[in-house]
Rosetta silent file (secondary structure, phi, psi, omega in degrees, C-alpha in Angstrom):
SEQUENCE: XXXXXXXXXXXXXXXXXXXXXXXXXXXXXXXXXXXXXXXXXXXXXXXXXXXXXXXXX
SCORE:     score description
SCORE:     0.000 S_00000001
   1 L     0.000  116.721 -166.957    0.000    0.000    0.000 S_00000001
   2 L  -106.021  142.405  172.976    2.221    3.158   -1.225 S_00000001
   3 L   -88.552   97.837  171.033    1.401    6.642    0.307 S_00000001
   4 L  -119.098  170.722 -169.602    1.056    9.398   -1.855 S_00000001
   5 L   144.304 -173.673 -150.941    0.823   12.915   -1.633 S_00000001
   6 E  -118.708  145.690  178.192    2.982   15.821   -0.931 S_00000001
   7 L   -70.189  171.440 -176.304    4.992   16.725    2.053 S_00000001
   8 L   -90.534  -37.849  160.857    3.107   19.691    3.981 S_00000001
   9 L   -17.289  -96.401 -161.640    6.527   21.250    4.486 S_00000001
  10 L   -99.861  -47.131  148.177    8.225   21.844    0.885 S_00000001
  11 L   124.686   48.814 -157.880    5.305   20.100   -1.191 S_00000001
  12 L  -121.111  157.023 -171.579    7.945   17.246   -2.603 S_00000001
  13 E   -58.792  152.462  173.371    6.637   13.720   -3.087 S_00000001
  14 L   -72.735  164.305 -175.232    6.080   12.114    0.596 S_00000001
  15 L  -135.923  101.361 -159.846    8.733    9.330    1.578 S_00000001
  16 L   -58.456  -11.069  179.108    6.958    6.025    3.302 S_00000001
  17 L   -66.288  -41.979  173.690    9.742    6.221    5.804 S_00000001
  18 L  -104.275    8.481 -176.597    8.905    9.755    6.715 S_00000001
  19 L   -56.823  137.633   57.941    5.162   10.191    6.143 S_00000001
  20 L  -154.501   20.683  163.383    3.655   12.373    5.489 S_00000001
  21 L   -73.484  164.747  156.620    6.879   13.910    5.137 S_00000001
  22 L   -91.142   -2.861 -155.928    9.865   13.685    2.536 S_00000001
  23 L  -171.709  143.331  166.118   12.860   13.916    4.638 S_00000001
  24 H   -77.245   -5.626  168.148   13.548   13.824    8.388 S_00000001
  25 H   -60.140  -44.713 -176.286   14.713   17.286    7.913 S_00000001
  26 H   -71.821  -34.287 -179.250   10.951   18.418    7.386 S_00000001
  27 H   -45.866  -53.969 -173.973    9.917   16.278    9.903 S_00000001
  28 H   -78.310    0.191  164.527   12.126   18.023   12.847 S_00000001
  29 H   -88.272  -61.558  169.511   10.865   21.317   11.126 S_00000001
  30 H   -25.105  -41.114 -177.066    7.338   20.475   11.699 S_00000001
  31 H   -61.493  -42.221  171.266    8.193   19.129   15.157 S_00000001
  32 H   -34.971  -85.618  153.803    9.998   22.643   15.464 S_00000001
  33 H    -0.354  -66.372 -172.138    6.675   24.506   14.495 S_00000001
  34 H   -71.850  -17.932 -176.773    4.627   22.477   17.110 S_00000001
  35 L  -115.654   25.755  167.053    7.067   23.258   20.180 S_00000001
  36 L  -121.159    2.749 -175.546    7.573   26.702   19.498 S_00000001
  37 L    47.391   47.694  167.218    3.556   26.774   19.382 S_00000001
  38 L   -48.781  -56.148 -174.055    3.854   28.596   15.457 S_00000001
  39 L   -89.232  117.954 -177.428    0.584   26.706   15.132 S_00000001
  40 L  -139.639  152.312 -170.883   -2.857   27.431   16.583 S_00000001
  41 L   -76.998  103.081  153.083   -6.363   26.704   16.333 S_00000001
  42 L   -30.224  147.324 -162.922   -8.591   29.997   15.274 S_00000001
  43 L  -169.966  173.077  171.719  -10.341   31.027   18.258 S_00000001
  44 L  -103.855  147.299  150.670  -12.160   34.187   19.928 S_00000001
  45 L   -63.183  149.543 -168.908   -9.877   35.667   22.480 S_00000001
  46 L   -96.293  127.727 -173.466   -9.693   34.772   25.878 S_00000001
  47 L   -79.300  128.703  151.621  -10.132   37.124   28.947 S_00000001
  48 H   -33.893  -60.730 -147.435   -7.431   35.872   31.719 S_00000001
  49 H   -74.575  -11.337  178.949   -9.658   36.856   34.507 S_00000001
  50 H  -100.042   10.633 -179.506  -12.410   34.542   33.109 S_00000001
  51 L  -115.793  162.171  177.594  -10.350   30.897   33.237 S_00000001
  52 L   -59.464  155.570 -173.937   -9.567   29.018   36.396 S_00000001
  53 H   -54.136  -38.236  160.926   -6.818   29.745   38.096 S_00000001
  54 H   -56.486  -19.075  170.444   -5.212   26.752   36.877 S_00000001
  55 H  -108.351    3.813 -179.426   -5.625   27.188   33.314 S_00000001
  56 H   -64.382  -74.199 -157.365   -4.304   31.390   33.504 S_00000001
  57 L   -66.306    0.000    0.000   -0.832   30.512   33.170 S_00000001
């Protein structure tokens, strides 16, 4: 069963080793991307003073 489709990265054929990636370089940039929070889910903004104390920080 072969995986195709495009890396999300660079847009280069995917690599079954690395899906849904091409390359472990793109991989650790996506990983980058998620632990630097680059990416987030549209939203309304959030007042501090309205979440529990546990979720403010």
């Amino acid at each position: 069963m072969g995986h195709k489709g495009k890396c999300p990265i660079c847009g280069k054929p995917v690599v079954h080793e690395f899906r849904p990636f091409c390359s472990k370089r793109c991989a650790d940039l996506d990983l980058q991307k998620w632990l630097s929070n680059s990416y987030a889910v549209p939203g309304e903004p959030v007042d501090p003073e309205t979440l529990p104390k546990d979720e403010a920080e």
